[in-house]
N, C-alpha and C positions, 0 to 999 in steps of 0.2 A: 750514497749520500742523497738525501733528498732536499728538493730545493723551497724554500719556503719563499709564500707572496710576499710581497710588500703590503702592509698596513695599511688596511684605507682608512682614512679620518674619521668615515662615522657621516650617519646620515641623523640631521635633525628633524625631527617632525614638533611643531608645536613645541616650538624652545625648549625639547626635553630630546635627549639621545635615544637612537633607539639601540634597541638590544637589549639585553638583563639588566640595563639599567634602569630600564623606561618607565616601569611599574614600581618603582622602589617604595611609592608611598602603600601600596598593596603588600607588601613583604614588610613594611613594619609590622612590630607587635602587635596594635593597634587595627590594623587591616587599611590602615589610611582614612579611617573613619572621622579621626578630629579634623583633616582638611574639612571632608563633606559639614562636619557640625561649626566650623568656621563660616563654612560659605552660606546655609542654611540661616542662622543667625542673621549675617551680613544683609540678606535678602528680606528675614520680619524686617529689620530694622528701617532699610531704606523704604519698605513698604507702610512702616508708620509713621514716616517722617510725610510719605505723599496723604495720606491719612490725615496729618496734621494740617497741612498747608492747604488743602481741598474744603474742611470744617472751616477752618478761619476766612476761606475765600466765600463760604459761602455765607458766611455770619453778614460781609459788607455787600449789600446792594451794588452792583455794576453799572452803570450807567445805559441808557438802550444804545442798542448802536442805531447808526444814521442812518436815512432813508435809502436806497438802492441806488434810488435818482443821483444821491448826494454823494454818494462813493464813488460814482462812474464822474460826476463832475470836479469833485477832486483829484481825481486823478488824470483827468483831459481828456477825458474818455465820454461819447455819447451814448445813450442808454440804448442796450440792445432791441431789436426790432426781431423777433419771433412771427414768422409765418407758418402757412402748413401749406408744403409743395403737393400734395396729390393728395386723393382718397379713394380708396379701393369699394368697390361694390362686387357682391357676389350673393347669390342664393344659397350660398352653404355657412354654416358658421364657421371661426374661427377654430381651430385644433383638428376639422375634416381634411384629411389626407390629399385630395381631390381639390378643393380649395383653392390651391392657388395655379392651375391648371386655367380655372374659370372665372378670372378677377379680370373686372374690367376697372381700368384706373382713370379717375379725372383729376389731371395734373394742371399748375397751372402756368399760363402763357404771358401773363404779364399783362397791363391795359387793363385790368379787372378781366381778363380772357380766362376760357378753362377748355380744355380739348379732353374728348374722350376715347381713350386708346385701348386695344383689346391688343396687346402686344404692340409690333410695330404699325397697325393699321387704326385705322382714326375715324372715329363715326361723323357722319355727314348728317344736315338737318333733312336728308331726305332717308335717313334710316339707312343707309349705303354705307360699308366698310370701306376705305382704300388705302393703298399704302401711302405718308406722308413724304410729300415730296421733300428735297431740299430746299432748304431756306431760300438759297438764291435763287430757285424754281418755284417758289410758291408767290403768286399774285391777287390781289387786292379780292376779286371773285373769289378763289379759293379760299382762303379767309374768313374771308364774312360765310361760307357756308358751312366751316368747320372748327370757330371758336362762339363762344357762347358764354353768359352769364354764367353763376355758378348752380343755380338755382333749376336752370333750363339743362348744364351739362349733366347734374344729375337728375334730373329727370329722367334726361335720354338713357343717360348709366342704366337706370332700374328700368326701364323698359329694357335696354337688349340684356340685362343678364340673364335671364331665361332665354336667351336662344343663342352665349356664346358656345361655337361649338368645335368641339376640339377631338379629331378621330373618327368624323361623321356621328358623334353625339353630339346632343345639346346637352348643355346646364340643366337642363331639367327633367330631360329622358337617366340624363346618371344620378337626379336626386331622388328619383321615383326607382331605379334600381338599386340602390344601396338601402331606402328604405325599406326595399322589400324584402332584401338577402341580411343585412347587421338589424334594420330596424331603429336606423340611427337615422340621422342627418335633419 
């Protein structure tokens, strides 16, 4: 005598049973085809109604919307203030592999200040790299001889980026090698 399981209930997937039941609309005569030409229809339909309302919306003029200014003040909100915190100088262009290897960044320090940093070290106005101290190590001299207008930090930028050098190259001994070997840069 063999002993038989107990019945499991059945697993639902997508509020349909599975097992030989699951596909029932495939096993009609049909192939379950008039669902699909229900839902098909269902879908011009709702797509001509957006069709409709989109025509009419555009038949009435909209009124402009308000000024930027005036969105941010309605809503108690002050108008955002946009800066640009660094900018990057290098002799190589943009999409060169190498590139960012040889960026020298002038970020800025606040006061109308701009320091120029070749990683963590920071050009001096006597053309001297060194590393930047911390904050509560840097004094009034140090300072003044390593922040600058923006005009003068990139100055300085474009002067050292020809001679940042990274692996006992400079910037400009690897643009004259790559130009030699791809005939790019």
């Amino acid at each position: 005598m063999s002993r038989r399981k107990p019945r499991s209930p059945g697993v639902i997937l997508q509020g349909r049973p599975a097992g030989p039941r699951r596909y029932e609309d495939e096993a009609r005569a049909d192939g379950g085809k008039a669902r699909v030409h229900r839902q098909v229809r269902h879908a011009q339909r709702a797509q001509f109604r957006r069709d409709a309302a989109n025509e009419s919306a555009e038949e009435q003029p909209s009124p402009p919307p308000p000024a930027r200014g005036a969105l941010m003040e309605q809503a108690g909100q002050p108008d955002p203030i946009v800066t640009i915190p660094c900018y990057e100088v290098s002799i190589f262009p943009e999409g060169v592999d190498v590139r960012r290897q040889f960026v020298i960044t002038v970020a800025f320090r606040g006061d109308d200040r701009w320091a120029v940093f070749d990683g963590p070290r920071c050009l001096g106005a006597d053309g001297e790299w060194e590393y930047e101290p911390l904050t509560s190590e840097r004094d009034e001299e140090w300072l003044a001889t390593h922040r600058f207008d923006l005009d003068t930090a990139l100055g300085l930028a474009r002067e050292a980026a020809p001679r940042v050098t990274v692996n006992g190259r400079t910037a400009l001994d690897t643009y004259h090698r790559l130009k030699a070997v791809k005939g790019t840069a």
